[in-house]
N, C-alpha and C positions, 0 to 999 in steps of 0.2 A: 917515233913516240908523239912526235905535236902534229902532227897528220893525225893519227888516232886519236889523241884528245879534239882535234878539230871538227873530226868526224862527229864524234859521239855529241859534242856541245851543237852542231850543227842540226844531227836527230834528234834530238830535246826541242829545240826550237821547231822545229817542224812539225812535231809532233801535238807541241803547246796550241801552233796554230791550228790545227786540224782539230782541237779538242773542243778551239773558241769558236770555228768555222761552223761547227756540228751544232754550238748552242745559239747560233745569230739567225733568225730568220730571212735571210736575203735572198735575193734571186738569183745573184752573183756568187760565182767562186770566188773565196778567200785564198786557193792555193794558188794557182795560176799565177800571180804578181812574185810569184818567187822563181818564175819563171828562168833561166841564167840569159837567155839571149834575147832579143827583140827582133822582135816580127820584121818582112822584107817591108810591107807599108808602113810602120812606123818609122824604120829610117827612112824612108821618101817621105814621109811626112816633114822629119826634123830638119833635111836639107832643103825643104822648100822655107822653113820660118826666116824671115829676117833679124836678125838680132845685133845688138848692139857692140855686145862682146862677143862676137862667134866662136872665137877661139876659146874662150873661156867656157861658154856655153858647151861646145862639141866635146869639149876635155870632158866635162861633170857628166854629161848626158853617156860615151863610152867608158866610163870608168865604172860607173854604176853596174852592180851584180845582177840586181833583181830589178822586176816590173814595176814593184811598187817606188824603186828608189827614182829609176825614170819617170814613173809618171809624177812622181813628187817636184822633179826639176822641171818638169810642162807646164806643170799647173802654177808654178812658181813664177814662170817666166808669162804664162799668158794671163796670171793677175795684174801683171803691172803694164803687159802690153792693154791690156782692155779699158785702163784709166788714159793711155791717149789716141788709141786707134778710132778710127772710124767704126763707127756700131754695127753695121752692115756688114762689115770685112770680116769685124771681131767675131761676130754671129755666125759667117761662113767657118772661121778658123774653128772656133767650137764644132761646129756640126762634122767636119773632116776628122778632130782628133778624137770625136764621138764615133765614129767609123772606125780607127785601126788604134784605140788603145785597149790593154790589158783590163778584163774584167775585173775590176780589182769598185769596191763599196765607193770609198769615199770618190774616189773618181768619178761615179757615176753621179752621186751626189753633187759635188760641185760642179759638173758641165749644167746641170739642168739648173741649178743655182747662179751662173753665169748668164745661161740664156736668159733667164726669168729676169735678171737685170737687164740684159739687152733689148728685151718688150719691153720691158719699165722705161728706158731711155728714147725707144719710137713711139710710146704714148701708146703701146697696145697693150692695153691695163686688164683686159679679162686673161691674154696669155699669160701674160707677167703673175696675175693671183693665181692661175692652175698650174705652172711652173713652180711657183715659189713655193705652194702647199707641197708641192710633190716632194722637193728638194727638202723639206722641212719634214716629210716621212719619212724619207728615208735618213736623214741624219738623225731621226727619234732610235730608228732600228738600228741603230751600228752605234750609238750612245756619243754621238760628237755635239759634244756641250758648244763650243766654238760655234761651228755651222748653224746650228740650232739657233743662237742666240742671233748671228747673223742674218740667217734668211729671217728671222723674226721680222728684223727692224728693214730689210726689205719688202716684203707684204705688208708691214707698216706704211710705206714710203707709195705702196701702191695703192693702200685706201685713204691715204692723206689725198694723193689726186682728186679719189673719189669723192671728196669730204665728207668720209666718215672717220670722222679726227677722234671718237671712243673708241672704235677697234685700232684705230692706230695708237693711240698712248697704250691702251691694255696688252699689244706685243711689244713694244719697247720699254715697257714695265718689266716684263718677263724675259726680257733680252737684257736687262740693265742687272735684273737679280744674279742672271749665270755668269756674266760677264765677271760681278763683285764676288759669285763664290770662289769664281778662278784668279780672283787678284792678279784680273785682266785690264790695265790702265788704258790700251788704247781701246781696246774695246768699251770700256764703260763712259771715256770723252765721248766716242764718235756716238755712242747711244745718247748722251746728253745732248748732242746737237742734234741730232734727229727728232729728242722730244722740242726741242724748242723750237723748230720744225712747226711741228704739231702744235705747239702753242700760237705760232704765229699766225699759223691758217685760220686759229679759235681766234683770235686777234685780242690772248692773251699778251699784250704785248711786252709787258714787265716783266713774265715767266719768262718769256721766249729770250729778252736780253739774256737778263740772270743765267739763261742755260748755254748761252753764243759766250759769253762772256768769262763763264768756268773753261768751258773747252778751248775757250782762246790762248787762254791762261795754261791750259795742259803743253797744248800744242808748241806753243811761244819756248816754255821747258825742253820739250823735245826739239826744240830747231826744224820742225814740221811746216816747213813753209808751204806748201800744197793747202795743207789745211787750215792752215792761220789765215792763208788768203781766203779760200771757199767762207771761214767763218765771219770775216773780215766783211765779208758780201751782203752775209745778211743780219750781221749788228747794224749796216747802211741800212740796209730795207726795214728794218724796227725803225729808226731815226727819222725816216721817211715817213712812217707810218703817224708816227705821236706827234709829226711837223718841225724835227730840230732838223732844218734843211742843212746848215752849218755841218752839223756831225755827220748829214747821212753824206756829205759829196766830202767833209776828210775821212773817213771810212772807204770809199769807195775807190778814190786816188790812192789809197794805203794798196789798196787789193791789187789794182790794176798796176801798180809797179812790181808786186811781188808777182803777180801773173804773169807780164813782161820778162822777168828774171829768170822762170824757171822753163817761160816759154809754152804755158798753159793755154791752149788756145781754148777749150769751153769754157776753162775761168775766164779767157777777157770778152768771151762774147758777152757773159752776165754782167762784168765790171760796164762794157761797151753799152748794155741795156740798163742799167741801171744811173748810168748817166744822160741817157737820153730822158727817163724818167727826168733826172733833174733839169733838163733845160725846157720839159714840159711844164716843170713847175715854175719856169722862169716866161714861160710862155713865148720861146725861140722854136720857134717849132720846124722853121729847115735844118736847124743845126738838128734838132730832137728825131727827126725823118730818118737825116743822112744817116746818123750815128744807130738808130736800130735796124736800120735796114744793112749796117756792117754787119752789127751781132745776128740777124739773121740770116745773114749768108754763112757766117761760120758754125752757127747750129746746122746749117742743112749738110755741110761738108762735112761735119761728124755724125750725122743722122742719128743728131739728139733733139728728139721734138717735143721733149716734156712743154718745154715753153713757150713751144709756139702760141697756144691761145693769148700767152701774156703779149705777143709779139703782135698777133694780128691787131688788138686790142689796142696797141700805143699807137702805130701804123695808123688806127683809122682813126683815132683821135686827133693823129696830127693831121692826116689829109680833111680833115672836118674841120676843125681850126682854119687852114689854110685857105676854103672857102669848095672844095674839090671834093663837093658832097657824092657823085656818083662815084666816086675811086673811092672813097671813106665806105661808104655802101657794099660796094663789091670785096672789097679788104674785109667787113665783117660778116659780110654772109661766107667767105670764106673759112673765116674763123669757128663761126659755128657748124659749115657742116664739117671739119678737121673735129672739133671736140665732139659728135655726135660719132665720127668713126670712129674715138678713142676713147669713148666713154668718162671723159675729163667731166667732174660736175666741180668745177671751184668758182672765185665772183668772179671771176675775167669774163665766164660767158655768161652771167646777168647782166654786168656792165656793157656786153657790145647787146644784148638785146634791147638795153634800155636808150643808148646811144641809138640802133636802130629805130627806134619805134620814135625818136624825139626827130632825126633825120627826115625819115618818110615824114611826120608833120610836116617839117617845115617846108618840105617838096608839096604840101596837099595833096599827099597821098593818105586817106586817113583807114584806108583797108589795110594797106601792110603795117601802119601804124598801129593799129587797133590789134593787129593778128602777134607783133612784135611785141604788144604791152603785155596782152595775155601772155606770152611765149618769158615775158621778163618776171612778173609776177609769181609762175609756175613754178620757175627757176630756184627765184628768190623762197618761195616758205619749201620748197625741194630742201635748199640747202639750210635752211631754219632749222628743219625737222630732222634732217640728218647728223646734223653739229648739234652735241650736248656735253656737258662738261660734265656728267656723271664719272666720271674716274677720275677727276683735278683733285680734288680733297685728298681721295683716296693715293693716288700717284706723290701726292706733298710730303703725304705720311709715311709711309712707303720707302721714298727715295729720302728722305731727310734730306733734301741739298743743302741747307744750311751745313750739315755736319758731317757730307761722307767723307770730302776733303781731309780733314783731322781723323777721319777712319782711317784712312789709309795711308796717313803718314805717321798716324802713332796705334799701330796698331798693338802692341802690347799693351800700351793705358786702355784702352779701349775694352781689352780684354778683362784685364779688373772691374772694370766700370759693369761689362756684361751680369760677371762672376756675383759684382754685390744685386745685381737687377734682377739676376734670377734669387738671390733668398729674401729682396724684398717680393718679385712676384710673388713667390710659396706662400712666404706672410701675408700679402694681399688676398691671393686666393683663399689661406687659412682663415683671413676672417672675413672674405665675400663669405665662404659655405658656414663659418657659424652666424654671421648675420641674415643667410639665406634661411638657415636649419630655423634660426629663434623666430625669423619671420611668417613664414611656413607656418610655426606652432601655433603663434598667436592670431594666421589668418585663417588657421582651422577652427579655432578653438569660436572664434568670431563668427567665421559663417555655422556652426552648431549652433551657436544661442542665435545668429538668425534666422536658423531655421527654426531653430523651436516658436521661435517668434510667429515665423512667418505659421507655421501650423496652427499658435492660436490665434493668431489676428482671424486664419481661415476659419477654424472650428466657430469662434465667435461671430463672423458675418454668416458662416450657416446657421448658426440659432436666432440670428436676428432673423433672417431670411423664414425659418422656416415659423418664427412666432410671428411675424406680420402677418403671413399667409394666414396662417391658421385663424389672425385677428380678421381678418379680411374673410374668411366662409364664417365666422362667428357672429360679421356684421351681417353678412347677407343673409344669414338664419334672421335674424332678429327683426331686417328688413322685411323678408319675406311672413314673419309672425304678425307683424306690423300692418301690412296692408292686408293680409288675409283677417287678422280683428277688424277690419274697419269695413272690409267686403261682409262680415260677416255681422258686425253692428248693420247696417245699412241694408241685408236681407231682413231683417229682425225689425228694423225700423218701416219696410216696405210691405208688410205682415199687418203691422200696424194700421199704417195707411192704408192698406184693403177694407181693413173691419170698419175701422171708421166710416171711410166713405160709404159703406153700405149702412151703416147704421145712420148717418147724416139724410142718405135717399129713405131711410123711412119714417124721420122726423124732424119737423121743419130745425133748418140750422139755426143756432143761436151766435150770440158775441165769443161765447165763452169756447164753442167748440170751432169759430172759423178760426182764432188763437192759436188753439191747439194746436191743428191742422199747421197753419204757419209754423209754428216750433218745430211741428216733426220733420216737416220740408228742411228747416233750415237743418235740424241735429243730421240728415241723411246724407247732407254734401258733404265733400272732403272741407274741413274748414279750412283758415287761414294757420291756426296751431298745428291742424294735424298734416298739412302743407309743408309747415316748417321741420317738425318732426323728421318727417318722411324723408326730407331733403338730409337734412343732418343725417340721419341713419344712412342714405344712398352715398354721401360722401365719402363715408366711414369703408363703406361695402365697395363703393369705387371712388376710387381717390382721384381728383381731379378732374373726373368725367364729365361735370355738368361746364366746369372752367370749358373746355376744351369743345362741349356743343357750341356753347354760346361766342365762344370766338371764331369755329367754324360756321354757325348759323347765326350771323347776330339782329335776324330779322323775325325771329322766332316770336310769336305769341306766349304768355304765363300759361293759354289750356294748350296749345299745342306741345309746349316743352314739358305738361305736365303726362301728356299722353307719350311720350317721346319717352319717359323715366319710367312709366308705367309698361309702356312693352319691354324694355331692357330687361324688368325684373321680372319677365313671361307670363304676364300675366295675359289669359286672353280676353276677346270682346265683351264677355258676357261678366267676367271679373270686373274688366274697367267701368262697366258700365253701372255695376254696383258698386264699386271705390267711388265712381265721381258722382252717383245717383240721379243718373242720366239713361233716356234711352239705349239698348241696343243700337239702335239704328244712327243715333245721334255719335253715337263712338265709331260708328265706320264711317259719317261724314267726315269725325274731324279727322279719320287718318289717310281720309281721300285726302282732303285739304294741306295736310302735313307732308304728305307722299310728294304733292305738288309744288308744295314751300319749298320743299327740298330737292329740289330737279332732277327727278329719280324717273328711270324709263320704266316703258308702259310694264317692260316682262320682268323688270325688278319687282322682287316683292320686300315690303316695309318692313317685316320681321327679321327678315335674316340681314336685311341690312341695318338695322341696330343692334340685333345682337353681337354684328361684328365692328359696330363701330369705335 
């Protein structure tokens, strides 16, 4: 009977997974891991690892039924080898149990999630971001919040190198939210040190404490000595940063005992580099030598080279100091062609460009010095341009670090607190939309009476528009009645003066008729009244016109400006010449002379150039 009930509870479950297998988009079988025996290369696999406990280890690893419970005790054991193995090794051992394990999703997820960390650790930062993206698809397709939030703050950790410190807070933002949906405490410390990480590159440095100093505080709780040291490292390096030398070298002695203790050899190469810092600040510069040139020997033994630009960088500064300028030289062309292969943009390699470029000076070399300032310049607005604090506000908000601490120790108060927040939102929103809705009405109701506005202020400047005009062909009527009466007195007067003179040739002249004579001459010319007239009336007909000869031509003659107002209104030779009671002929000299006043070429003609003037 429990064999039968075994069975049948064992096909339910099989059958559960074949139903989830069918709706998961993966490339991988999901059945396989239920595999009951393990492959002949995975046991030669398992008997090659060394392990601590092997007995213990070999018991868990044969006891296990299925693929998946195996692959879970590998993966278990090769997290924790990969925190002190050499990267190089860890890297091979990856790629071997990437060979003979069971198709099984998250496995394959976390080998490539491993590697991408172990590029991350040899400073090959383009693998490390096509690894880590990969690893972060495939944990999107199999729904592991964990992983996800993980490799986040991984490919964080690889654009931090790159200094681009906004995509790095914008995933550890998002690695911080899932971490807090899962009321995942180690996950959400080690996200908070990571942003402060990221503050400290911005050279936020107050952020960056506040967030070393929470997770110190987690850690410290948990008896997390690994981590208390690692944080312990870089509240020294803040301390360093803002000049409290006192705290950043008892900070760093704090580390490097708990390093010592657990036997952390990455940890004390940084503890190791970090006090050479300090005896550069004391300016001991063989002590400062000796002491980084240990911690760089024990980064190459673990072939962890995030740091080396930092290393080249101290390295030439002391061999510069010392006075051993071509060793300082060669140590930072070093340096930089290291970070050129590993795509590092942070200040260590503007500091050794600008260290080189000051170097070659003082050698009076001033070509490589010149070629090194541009190369430091370049660098420097590179990493301006790429660092922006566009997500700090937003991240502040966001994370509340003042208050997540009290989230998640009291979270039931917390929960009331939400409860009344959401019916004062409602409320809030209730009366954003009716001070929206009243707003809206009164800015409708507003722009209609501007519009109506606006339509008569318009209707109104078209009837001014269009009754000026009209005043305007009214004047020029009037104008052109105006000179045509006085062309037409002054025929009528020339009529006169015919008869007369022939009547004067056939009897002698007296007083009384050379008088006359005089008069009629004088009444024939345009006078000084009907002069003035005329002008009045021309202004009227064109507004500012004569203004505008006379400051363009201010050398103008009273007969030539008069001859000048006289063709405007088209009138021709033979018109002008009875308006002003003057010869024909005498009217085309003065518009020769006018033509000429006015510096008009030979093939211009006088006419069309005033009527458009």
């Amino acid at each position: 009977m429990n064999k039968i009930i075994k069975f049948l509870c064992q096909s339910i479950f099989f059958f559960f997974v074949v139903i989830t297998s069918t709706n998961c988009n993966n490339k991988e079988s999901d059945l396989k891991p239920f595999t009951s025996k393990p492959s002949k290369e995975l046991v030669e696999f398992v008997k090659e690892l060394v392990v601590e406990d092997s007995a213990a280890f070999y018991k868990s690893f044969n006891k296990a039924e299925y693929s998946a419970e195996r692959d879970s005790i590998i993966r278990s054991y090769l997290t924790n080898l990969g925190v002190k193995a050499p990267t190089l090794e860890y890297l091979s051992l990856l790629k071997k149990y990437d060979a003979v394990r069971a198709p099984i999703s998250n496995s394959k997820a976390f080998l490539i999630e491993e590697q991408a960390l172990c590029y991350l650790k040899l400073a090959k930062l383009d693998s490390a971001e096509i690894l880590g993206n990969k690893a972060l698809q495939l944990y999107k397709e199999i729904n592991n919040k964990q992983g996800i939030a993980r490799v986040s703050n991984l490919i964080a950790g690889v654009y931090g190198y790159m200094s681009k410190f906004s995509k790095s807070l914008k995933l550890q933002n998002e690695a911080y939210q899932i971490f807090e949906s899962l009321n995942d405490s180690v996950g959400i410390y080690n996200t908070l040190m990571e942003i402060g990480h990221s503050f400290f590159g911005m050279e936020k440095y107050e952020d960056a404490k506040r967030n070393f100093e929470k997770s110190y505080a987690f850690y410290a709780s948990q008896k997390d000595t690994l981590n208390m040291s690692d944080v312990l490292c870089s509240i020294g390096s803040v301390y360093h940063q803002v000049g409290n030398q006192n705290a950043f070298e008892d900070a760093t002695y704090k580390a490097l005992n708990l390093k010592e203790k657990i036997g952390d050899k990455k940890g004390l190469a940084l503890c190791y580099n970090s006090l050479g810092v300090s005896f550069m600040t004391k300016k001991k510069w063989e002590e400062a030598k000796t002491t980084i040139i240990s911690a760089k020997d024990i980064f190459h033994s673990l072939s962890e080279y995030r740091e080396e630009v930092t290393m080249f960088y101290n390295l030439g500064v002391c061999e510069m100091e010392l006075g051993n300028y071509n060793a300082a030289i060669k140590i930072f062309e070093e340096g930089i062609s290291y970070a050129k292969n590993s795509q590092m943009r942070d200040d260590g390699i503007m500091r050794i460009y600008e260290r080189l470029y000051l170097l070659y000076q003082k050698q009076g070399d001033f070509k490589h010095s010149l070629q090194n300032y541009h190369s430091f310049v370049e660098m420097r607005d590179s990493i301006f341009t790429i660092q922006n604090n566009e997500l700090v506000n937003e991240l502040n908000m966001k994370f509340g670090l003042k208050d997540k601490e009290n989230k998640i120790l009291k979270l039931s108060e917390e929960k009331k607190v939400f409860q009344l927040q959401q019916i004062l939102l409602i409320v809030l929103i209730g009366a954003i939309l009716l001070i929206s809705g009243l707003l809206f009405w009164f800015q409708r109701i507003k722009n209609q009476k501007t519009k109506i506005l606006f339509e008569a202020e318009k209707m109104l400047k078209q009837n001014q528009l269009e009754t000026a005009l009209k005043e305007i062909e009214f004047n020029k009527t009037i104008l052109s009645d105006f000179t045509s009466n006085i062309i037409e007195r002054n025929i009528v007067i020339s009529e006169l003066e015919s008869k007369l003179t022939f009547a004067s040739n056939e009897s002698p002249q007296n007083s009384v008729e050379s008088e006359s004579m005089f008069s009629l001459v004088q009444s024939k010319l345009l006078t000084d009244q009907d002069w003035t007239k005329f002008k009045m009336l021309f202004e009227k007909a064109f507004p500012e016109f004569i203004t505008r000869l006379r400051n363009t031509y201010p050398d103008l003659t009273s007969a030539e400006e008069r001859i000048f107002l006289l063709l405007k209104v088209k009138n021709d030779t033979k018109e002008m010449a009875d308006a002003l009671g003057i010869s024909v002929e005498s009217v085309r000299k003065g518009k020769y002379r006018l033509k000429k006043k006015l510096n008009l070429q030979e093939e211009t003609i006088l006419d069309d150039f005033i009527k458009n003037f």
